[in-house]
NUSE-569577 format. One record per residue (C-alpha): residue in three letters; x, y, z. Coordinates in steps of 0.02 Angstrom, whole numbers, padded with zeros to 5 digits, always signed. Example, Ala and Ser with C-alpha at 12.3 -4.5 7.8 and 13.67 -1.06 7.14 Angstrom:
<nodes>
ALA+00615-00225+00390
SER+00684-00053+00357
</nodes>
This chain:
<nodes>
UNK-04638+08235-03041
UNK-04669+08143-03213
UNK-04661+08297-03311
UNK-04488+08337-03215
UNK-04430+08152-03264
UNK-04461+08153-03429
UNK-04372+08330-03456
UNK-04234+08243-03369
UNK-04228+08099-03502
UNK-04236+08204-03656
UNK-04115+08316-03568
UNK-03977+08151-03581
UNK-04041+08114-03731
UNK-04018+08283-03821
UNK-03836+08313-03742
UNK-03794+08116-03801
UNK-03888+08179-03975
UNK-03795+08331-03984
UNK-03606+08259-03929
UNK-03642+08130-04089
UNK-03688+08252-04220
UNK-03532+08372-04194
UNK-03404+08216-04178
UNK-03499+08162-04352
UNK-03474+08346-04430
UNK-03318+08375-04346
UNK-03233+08406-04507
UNK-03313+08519-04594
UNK-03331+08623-04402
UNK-03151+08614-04381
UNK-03139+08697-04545
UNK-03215+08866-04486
UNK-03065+08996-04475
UNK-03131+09148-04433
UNK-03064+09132-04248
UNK-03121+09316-04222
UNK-03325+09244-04236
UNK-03282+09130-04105
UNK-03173+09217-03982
UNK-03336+09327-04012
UNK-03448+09197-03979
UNK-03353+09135-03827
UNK-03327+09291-03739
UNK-03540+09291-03747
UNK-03541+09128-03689
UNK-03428+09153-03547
UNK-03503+09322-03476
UNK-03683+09225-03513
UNK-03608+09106-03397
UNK-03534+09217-03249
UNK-03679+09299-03261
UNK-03802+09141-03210
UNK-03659+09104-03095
UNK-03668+09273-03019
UNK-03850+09249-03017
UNK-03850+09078-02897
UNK-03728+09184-02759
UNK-03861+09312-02786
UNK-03991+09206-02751
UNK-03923+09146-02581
UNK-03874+09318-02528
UNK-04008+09430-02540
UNK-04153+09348-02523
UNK-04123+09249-02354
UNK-04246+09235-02210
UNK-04214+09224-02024
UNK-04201+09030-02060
UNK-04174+08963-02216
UNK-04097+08834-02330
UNK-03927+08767-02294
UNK-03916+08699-02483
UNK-03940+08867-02530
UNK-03828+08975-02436
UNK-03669+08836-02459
UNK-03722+08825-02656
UNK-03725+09024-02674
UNK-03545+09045-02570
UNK-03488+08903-02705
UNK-03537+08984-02861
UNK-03456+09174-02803
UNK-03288+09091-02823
UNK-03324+08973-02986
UNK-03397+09141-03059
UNK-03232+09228-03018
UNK-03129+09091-03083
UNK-03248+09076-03258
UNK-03223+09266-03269
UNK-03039+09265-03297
UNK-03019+09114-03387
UNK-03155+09172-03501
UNK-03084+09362-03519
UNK-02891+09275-03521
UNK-02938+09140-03651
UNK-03026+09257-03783
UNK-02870+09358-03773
UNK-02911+09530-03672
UNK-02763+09636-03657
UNK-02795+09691-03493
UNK-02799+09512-03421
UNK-02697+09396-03572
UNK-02544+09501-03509
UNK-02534+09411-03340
UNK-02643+09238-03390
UNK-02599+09159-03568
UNK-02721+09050-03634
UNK-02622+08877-03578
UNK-02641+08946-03404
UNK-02849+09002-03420
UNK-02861+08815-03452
UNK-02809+08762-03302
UNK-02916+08899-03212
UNK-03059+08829-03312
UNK-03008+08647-03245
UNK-02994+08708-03074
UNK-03192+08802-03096
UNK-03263+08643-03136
UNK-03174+08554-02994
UNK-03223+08666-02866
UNK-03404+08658-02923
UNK-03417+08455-02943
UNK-03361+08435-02771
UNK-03451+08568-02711
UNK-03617+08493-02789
UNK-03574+08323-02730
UNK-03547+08376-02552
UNK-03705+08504-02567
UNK-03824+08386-02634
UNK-03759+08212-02603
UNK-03843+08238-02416
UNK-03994+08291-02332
UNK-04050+08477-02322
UNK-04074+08580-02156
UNK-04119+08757-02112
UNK-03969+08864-02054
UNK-04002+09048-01951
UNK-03963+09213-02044
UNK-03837+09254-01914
UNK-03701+09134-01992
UNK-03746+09221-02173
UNK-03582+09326-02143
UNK-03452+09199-02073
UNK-03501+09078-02220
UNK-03460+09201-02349
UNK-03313+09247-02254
UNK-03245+09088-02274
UNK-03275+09077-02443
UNK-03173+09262-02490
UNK-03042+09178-02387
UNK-03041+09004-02485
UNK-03078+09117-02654
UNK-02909+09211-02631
UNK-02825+09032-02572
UNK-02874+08949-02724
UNK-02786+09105-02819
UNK-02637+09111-02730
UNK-02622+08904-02749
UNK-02662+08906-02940
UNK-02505+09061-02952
UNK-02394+08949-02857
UNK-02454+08798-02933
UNK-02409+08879-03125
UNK-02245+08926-03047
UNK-02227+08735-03006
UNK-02275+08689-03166
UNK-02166+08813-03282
UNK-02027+08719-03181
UNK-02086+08544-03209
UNK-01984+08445-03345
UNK-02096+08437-03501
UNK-02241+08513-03582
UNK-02334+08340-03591
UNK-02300+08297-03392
UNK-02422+08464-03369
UNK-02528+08423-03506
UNK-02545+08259-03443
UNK-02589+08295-03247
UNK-02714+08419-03330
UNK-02808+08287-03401
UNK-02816+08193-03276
UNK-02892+08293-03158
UNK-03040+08345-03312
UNK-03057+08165-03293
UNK-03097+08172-03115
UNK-03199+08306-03145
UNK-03302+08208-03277
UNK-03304+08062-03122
UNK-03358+08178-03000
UNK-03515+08239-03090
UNK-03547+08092-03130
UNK-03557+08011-02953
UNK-03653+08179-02896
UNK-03770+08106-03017
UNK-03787+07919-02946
UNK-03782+07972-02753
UNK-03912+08114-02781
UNK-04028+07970-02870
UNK-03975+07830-02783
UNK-04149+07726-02735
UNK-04088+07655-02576
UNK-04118+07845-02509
UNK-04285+07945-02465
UNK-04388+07989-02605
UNK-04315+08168-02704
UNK-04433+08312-02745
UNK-04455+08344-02926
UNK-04316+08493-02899
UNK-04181+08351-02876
UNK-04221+08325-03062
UNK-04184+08482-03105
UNK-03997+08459-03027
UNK-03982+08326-03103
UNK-04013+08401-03295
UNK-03878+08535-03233
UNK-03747+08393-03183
UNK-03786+08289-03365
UNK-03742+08470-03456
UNK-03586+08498-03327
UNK-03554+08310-03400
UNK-03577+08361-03566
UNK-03478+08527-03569
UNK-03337+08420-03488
UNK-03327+08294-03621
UNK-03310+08454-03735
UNK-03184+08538-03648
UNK-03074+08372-03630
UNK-03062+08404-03810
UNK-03049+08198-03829
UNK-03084+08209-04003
UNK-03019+08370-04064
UNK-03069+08461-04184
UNK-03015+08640-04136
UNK-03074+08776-04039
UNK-03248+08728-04074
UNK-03241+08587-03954
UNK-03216+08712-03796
UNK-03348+08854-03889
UNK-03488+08696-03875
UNK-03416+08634-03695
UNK-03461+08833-03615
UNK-03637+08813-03708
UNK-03678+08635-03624
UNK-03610+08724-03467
UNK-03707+08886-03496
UNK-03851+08778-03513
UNK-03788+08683-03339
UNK-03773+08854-03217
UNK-03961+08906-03283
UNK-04039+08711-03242
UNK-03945+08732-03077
UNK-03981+08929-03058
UNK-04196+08860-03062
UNK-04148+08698-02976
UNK-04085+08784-02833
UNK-04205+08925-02829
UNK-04374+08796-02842
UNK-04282+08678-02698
UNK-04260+08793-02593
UNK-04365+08928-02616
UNK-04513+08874-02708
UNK-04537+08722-02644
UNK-04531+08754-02449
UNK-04650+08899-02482
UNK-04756+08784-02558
UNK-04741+08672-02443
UNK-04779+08807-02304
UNK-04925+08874-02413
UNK-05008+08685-02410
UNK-04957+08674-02229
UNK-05062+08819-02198
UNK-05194+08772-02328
UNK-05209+08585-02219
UNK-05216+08679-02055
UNK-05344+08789-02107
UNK-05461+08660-02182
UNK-05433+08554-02017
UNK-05511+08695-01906
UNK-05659+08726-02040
UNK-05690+08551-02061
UNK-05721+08363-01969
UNK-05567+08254-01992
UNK-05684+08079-01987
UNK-05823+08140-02117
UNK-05737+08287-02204
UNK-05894+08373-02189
UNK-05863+08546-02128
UNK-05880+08582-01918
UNK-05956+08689-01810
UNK-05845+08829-01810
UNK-05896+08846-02007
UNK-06089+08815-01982
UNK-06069+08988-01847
UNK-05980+09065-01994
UNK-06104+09015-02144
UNK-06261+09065-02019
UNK-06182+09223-01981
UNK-06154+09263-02155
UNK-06342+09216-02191
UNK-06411+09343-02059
UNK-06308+09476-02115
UNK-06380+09428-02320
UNK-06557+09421-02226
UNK-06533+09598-02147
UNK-06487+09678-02304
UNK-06612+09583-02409
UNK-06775+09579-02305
UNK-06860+09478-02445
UNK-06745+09335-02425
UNK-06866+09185-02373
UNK-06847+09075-02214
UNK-06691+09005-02184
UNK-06693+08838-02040
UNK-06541+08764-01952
UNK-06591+08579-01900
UNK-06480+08465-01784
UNK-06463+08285-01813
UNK-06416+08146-01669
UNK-06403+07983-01690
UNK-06521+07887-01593
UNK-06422+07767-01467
UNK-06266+07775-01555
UNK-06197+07739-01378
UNK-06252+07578-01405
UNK-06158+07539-01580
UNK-05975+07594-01511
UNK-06006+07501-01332
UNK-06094+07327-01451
UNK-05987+07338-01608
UNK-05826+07437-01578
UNK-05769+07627-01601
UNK-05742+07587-01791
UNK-05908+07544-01826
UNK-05954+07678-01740
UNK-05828+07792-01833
UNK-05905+07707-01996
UNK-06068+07742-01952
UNK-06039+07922-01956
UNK-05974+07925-02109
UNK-06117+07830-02206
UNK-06236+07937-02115
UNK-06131+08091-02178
UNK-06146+08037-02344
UNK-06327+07992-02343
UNK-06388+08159-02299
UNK-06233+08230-02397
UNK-06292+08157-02548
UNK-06467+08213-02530
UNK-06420+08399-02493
UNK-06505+08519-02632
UNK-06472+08680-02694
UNK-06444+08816-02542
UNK-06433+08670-02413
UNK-06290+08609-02321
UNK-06220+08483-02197
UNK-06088+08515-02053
UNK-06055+08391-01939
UNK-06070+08434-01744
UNK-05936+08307-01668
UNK-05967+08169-01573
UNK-06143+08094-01664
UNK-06220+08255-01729
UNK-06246+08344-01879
UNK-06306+08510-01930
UNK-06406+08541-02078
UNK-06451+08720-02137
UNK-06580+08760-02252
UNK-06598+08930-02324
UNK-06727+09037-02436
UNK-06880+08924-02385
UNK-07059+08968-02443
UNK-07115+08947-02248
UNK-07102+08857-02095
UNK-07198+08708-02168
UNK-07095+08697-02303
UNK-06940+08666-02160
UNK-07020+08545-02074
UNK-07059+08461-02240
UNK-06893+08439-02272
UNK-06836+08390-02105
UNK-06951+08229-02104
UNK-06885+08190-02292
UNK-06718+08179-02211
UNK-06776+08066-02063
UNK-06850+07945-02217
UNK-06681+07927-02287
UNK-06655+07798-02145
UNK-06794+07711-02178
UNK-06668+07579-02271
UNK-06528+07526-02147
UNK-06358+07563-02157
UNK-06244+07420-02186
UNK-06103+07385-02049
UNK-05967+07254-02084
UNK-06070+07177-01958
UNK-06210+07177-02039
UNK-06364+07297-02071
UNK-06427+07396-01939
UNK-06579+07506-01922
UNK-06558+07685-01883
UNK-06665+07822-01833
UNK-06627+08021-01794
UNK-06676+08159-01695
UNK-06706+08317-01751
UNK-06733+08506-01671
UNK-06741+08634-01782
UNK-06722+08845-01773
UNK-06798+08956-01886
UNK-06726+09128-01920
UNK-06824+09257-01911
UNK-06903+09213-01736
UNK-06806+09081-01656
UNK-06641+09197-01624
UNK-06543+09355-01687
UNK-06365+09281-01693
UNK-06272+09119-01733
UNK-06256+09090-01570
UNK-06434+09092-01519
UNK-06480+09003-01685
UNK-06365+08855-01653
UNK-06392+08841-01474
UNK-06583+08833-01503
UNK-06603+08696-01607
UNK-06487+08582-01517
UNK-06581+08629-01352
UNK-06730+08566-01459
UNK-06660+08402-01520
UNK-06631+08364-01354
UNK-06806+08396-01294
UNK-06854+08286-01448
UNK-06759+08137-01377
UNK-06827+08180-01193
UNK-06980+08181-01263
UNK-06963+08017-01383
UNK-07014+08104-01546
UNK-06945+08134-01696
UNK-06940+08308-01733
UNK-06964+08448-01605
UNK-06939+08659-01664
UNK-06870+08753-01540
UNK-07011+08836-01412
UNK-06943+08983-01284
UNK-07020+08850-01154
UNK-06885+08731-01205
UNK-06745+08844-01169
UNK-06843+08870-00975
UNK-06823+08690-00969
UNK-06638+08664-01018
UNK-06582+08797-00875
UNK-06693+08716-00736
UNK-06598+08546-00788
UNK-06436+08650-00769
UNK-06489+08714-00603
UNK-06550+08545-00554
UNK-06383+08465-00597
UNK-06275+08594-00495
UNK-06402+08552-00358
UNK-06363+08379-00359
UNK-06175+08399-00343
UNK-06205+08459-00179
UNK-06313+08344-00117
UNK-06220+08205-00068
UNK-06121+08366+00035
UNK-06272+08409+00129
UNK-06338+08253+00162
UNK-06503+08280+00050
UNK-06528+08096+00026
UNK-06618+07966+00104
UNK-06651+07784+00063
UNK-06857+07705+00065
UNK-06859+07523+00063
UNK-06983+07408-00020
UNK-07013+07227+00039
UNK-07009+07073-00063
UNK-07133+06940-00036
UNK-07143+06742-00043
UNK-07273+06735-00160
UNK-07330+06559-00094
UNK-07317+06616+00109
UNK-07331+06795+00087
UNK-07159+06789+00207
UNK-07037+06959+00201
UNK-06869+06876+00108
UNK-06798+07027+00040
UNK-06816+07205+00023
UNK-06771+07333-00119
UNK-06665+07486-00067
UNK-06732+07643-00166
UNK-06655+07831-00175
UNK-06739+07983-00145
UNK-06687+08166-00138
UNK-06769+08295-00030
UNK-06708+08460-00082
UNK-06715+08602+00033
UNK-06822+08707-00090
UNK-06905+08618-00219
UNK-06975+08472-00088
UNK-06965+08273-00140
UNK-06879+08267-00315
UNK-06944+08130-00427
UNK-06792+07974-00492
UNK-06860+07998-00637
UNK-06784+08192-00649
UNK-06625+08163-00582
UNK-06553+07981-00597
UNK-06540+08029-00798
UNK-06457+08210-00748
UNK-06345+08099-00619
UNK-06320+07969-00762
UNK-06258+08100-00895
UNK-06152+08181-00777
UNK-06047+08073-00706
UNK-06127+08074-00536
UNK-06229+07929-00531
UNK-06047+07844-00485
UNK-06026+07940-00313
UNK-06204+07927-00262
UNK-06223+07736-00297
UNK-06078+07710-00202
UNK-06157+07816-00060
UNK-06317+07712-00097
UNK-06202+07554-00063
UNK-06126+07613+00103
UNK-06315+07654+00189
UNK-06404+07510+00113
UNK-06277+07386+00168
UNK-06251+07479+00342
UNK-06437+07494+00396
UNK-06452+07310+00351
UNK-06313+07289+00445
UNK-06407+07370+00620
UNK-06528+07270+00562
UNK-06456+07116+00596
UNK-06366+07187+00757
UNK-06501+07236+00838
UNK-06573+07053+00820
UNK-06684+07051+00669
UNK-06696+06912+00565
UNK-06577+06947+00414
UNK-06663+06957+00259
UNK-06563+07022+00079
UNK-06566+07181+00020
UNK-06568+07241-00152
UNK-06461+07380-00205
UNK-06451+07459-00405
UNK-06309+07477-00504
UNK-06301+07607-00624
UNK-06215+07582-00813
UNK-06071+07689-00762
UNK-06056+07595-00585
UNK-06068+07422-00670
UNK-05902+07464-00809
UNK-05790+07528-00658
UNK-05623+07394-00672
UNK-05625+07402-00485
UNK-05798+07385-00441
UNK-05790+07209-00367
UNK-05629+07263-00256
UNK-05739+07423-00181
UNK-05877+07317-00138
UNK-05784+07189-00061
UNK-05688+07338+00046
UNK-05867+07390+00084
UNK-05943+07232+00135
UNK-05782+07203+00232
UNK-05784+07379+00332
UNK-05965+07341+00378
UNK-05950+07195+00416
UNK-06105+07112+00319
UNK-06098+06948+00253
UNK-06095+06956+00074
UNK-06254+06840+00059
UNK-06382+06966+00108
UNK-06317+07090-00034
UNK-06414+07069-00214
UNK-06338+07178-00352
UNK-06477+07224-00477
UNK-06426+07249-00652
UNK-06503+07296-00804
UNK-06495+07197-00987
UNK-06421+07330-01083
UNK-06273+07313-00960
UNK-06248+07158-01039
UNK-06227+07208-01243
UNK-06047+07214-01211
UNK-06028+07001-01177
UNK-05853+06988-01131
UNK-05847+07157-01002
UNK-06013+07112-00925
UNK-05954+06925-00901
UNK-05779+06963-00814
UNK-05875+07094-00689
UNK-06021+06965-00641
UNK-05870+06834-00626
UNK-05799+06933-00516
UNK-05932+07001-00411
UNK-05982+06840-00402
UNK-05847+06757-00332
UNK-05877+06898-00168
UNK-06019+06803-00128
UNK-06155+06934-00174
UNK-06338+06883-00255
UNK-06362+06960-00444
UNK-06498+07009-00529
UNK-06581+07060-00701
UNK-06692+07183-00704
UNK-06840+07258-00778
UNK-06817+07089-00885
UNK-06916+07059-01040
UNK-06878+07260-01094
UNK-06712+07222-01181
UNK-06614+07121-01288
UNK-06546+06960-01188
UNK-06515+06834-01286
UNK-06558+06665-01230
UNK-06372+06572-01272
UNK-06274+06715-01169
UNK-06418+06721-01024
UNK-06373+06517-00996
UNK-06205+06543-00964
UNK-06223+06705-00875
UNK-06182+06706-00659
UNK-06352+06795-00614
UNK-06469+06710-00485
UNK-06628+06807-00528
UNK-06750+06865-00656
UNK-06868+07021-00597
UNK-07011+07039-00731
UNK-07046+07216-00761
UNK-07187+07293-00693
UNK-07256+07351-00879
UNK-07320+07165-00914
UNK-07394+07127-00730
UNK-07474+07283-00720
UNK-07582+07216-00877
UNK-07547+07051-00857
UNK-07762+06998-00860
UNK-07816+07101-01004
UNK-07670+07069-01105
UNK-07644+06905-01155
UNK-07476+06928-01252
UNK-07409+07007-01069
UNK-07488+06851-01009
UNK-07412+06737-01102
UNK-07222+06854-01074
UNK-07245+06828-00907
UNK-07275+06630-00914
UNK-07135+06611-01037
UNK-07029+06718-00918
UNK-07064+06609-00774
UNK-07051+06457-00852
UNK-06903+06492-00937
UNK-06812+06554-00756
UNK-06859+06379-00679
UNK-06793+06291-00810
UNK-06629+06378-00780
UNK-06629+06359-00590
UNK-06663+06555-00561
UNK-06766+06635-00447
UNK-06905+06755-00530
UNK-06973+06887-00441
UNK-07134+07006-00515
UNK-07126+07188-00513
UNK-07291+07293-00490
UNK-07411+07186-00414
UNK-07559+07276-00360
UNK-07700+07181-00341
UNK-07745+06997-00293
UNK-07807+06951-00459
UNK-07622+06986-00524
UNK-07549+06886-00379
UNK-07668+06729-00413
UNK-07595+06713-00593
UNK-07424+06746-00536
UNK-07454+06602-00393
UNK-07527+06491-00553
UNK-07361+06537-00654
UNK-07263+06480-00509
UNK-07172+06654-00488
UNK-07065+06630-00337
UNK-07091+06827-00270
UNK-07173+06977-00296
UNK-07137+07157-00255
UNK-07263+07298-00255
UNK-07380+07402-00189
UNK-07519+07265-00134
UNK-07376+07209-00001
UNK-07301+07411+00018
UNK-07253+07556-00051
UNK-07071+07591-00029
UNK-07045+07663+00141
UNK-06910+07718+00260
UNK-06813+07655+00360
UNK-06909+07652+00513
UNK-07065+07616+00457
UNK-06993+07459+00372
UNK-06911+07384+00545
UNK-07097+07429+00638
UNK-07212+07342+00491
UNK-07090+07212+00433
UNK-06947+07153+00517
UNK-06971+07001+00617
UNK-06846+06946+00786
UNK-06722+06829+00744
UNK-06756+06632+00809
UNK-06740+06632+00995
UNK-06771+06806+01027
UNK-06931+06862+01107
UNK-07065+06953+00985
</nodes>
């Protein structure tokens, strides 16, 4: 675009240049009298110019797509008429016999005048507005129109020299000739302003072009006005500056409309294809180009069989959950890209990174000595987060996963390859380590968690679950005050399926949602019968999953439940966990509003994540439940001694309720007695048991009833 200006400047400047030097040696030009040399010289001139003329209808003619440029197509019907007209003033004005006969020179003047009228006005109408594509089929009817106005513009400029021939004087025509070369010069000129005018959209560097073609049509009109005459010269000079004018707009045209939305189609293409080869956040290339660089590499590794070990290791990013639910998708967005350019600026010869979506990467290795050599390398990259990475929020440690593949052994195709080594880095963070290569064993693994999931969709269908309760106990009287509803899943085949295999499966998927709500419904019903069939009503404590907990309506469906049962809202306590609570504002609203049903919360597992002190004070819980991993060592540990104290103290201080989790013996009960704990749950008072066996061993007649 620079370039294109400055051509544009020294254009002005050389016709301005050029109109100065001939007015200064105007004299000694006038002087030339061999009028053969320049009827010579203008007969070149002119064909030079029909021909660029006959070049631009060219142009618009033949090469024309199904859609294509409007400019174009108008600009090339334009220029078959001003060729026409140039022709005959050109071959009249030099004197042909053939065409002098019927046009004298006087009259190829005005044919000239009327040329560079019809092409001002058709540039200013052309250019002085937007572009738009126009269909092939209406090729024909615009060029139609054109012969027709060609042969109008004939017959006027006949009748019109009739008209004139009749008028009263030679200077009356002279005169009105002028004038409208005037308005020509004022026509180009304004085709000039509007096409530059700033108020409009920015012009592509082709505008420019235009515009050096209108300062030359300027130019050669000053010239042909013959304003300060100096003979024939004057109009031999005027053809060259509009010679000069049809080429500028001959290229203009052709890189405007042509060149330019190829280009632009060409870069169109070129964006498109980089955006499905690479990851618009990090600009790191995806996944579909990691299957296309491993494939490449087995079929290099099939030809060349002394090719060394090539690894593909996946990278996730360690509770990055946490980071976009704490600090906000653009942290989290800007995480990924300093992590990107960590490992991208680490990458050596034959290695390099892809990003996976979401928060994994890929990083392939290739010609290694061995397999120690790849997991050498994959624990250098796990040190480059030794450092933290620095947030707008601050810095914040990191760590990553890591599964890795190794070809040969570990798959035959891309596929396999890939699929391997994120099955692996997902048995690393099952497994809590750092690194993990992909084992067959793994793979067994991954499709039994498949099956398992598609077994726990139906489920809740056939009625698979059941619900074991576990009491909780005033510590001080040993009394029953509360029990703790727990899920279980018998499944028809495999027997009694452990919580800890399928709550996480049920988390991930989605299904946690339906089958706490279902967990809801029968813990709030059978304490419901409870009460009905004249127990003393005790509370019961029901878990709330992440995904139940950030539900909008959560408060409204448990109020509709409470309300259908017809249970007081008093004997309902709503367990949560701290990490439900990193997000201060959500977690506030929901326990405002749960609250206000009239429900008991909870925290727990306390102690195991990252409360802080300022938020718990202000926070609408009524309970603290220590986690069983300090009582269960709370007398040979001290420090889970002294967690527990603090704990305890800490609850009474804030008017909450602590209850211990995992007592087992009496030893553990005497300190929590000491400590002042209010209640304890665990297997020295029960395991968790059903239903039944709860109402036989615990449940106690309400006052006034006989036991």
């Amino acid at each position: 675009m620079r370039q294109e200006e400055k051509k544009t400047i020294h254009a002005a400047i050389t016709g301005a240049v050029l109109f100065l030097l001939i007015q200064i040696f105007r004299t000694p030009l006038g002087n030339i009298e061999d009028k053969d040399l320049l009827s010579a010289l203008y007969l070149i001139i002119g064909c030079c110019n029909v021909a660029f003329g006959f070049a631009i209808f060219a142009q618009g003619w033949l090469f024309f797509a199904n859609r294509l440029s409007q400019a174009r197509l108008y600009t090339s019907a334009l220029f078959l008429g001003v060729c026409i007209f140039d022709f005959l003033h050109t071959l009249s004005f030099v004197g042909i016999p053939a065409i002098s006969s019927y046009i004298n020179a006087e009259q190829s003047l005005w044919l000239l005048t009327f040329s560079r009228l019809t092409s001002a006005v058709g540039i200013l109408f052309i250019f002085g507005r937007g572009d738009k594509p126009v269909a092939a089929a209406g090729k024909n009817k615009v060029f139609r129109t054109s012969s027709v106005l060609i042969v109008g513009a004939l017959a006027l400029f006949i009748f019109g020299d009739m008209v004139a021939n009749r008028m009263s004087g030679y200077s009356q025509v002279e005169g009105l000739q002028h004038v409208m070369n005037l308005a020509v010069l004022f026509i180009y000129l304004l085709a000039v302003g509007i096409i530059v005018y700033p108020g409009k959209t920015e012009k592509s560097a082709s505008f420019l072009i235009i515009i050096r073609s209108l300062i030359f049509f300027s130019l050669g009109q000053v010239f042909l006005m013959n304003l300060l005459s100096v003979g024939e010269i004057d109009y031999l000079f005027g053809m060259l500056s509009s010679g000069a004018a049809y080429y500028l707009l001959l290229k203009g045209v052709y890189r405007l409309t042509i060149e330019e939305p190829f280009q632009e189609n060409e870069e169109a293409e070129a964006r498109i294809n980089y955006l499905a080869y690479h990851d618009d956040l990090t600009g790191l290339p995806n996944r579909r180009r990691l299957m296309q660089s491993v494939e490449e590499m087995l079929l290099q590794g099939e030809r060349d069989k002394s090719r060394g070990f090539t690894a593909l290791v996946i990278m996730n990013i360690n509770h990055f959950k946490n980071i976009n639910d704490s600090l906000g998708h653009y942290a989290g967005d800007l995480l990924l890209q300093l992590v990107a350019k960590r490992i991208g600026n680490e990458a050596k010869a034959n290695e390099e990174l892809y990003s996976m979506g979401a928060d994994e990467f890929a990083f392939l290795m290739t010609d290694r000595t061995g397999v120690e050599n790849c997991l050498i390398r994959a624990g250098e990259l796990l040190r480059l987060f030794d450092t933290p990475v620095q947030l707008e929020s601050g810095e914040y440690h990191i760590s990553l996963s890591l599964g890795m593949s190794i070809y040969p052994g570990d798959g035959d195709t891309a596929e396999q390859l890939i699929q391997n080594a994120d099955t692996a880095v997902h048995n690393a963070k099952d497994q809590g380590v750092e690194i993990r290569r992909y084992i067959p064993a793994m793979q067994m693994k991954a499709k039994e968690r498949l099956k398992l999931e598609n077994d726990l969709r139906r489920a809740l269908e056939r009625d698979e679950f059941y619900l074991v309760y576990q009491p909780q106990v005033q510590l001080e009287t040993e009394e029953i005050v509360g029990m703790e509803a727990l899920l279980r899943w018998d499944h028809p085949k495999r027997g009694l399926v452990s919580p800890v295999d399928f709550i996480p499966i049920a988390e991930e998927s989605g299904l946690i949602v339906p089958i706490g709500e279902w967990v809801l419904k029968t813990a709030c019903r059978q304490n419901k019968m409870w009460q009905n069939a004249g127990y003393r009503p005790i509370c019961v404590s029901i878990n709330l999953s992440m995904r139940q907990f950030l539900q909008p309506n959560l408060a409204g469906k448990i109020g509709v439940i409470l309300q259908d049962i017809g249970l007081d809202p008093c004997y309902v306590d709503l367990e949560i966990t701290e990490s439900m609570t990193l997000d201060k504002e959500t977690a506030f609203d929901q326990l405002n509003r749960l609250k206000r049903l009239g429900v008991f919360i909870s925290i727990d597992d306390f102690g195991t994540g990252y409360s802080s002190l300022h938020y718990l004070k202000n926070m609408p819980i009524d309970r603290l439940k220590i986690d069983r991993s300090f009582v269960s060592e709370v007398l040979e540990d001290s420090n889970n001694a002294a967690i527990v104290s603090t704990i305890t103290s800490m609850a009474h201080h804030l008017k909450l309720k602590v209850t211990a989790e995992g007592v087992e013996n009496q030893e553990q009960l005497q300190f929590l007695r000491q400590q002042h704990c209010h209640e304890g749950q665990g297997y020295l008072f029960s395991k968790p048991i059903k239903a039944a066996e709860f109402e036989t061993f615990f449940l106690k007649p309400s006052l006034g009833m006989p036991s």
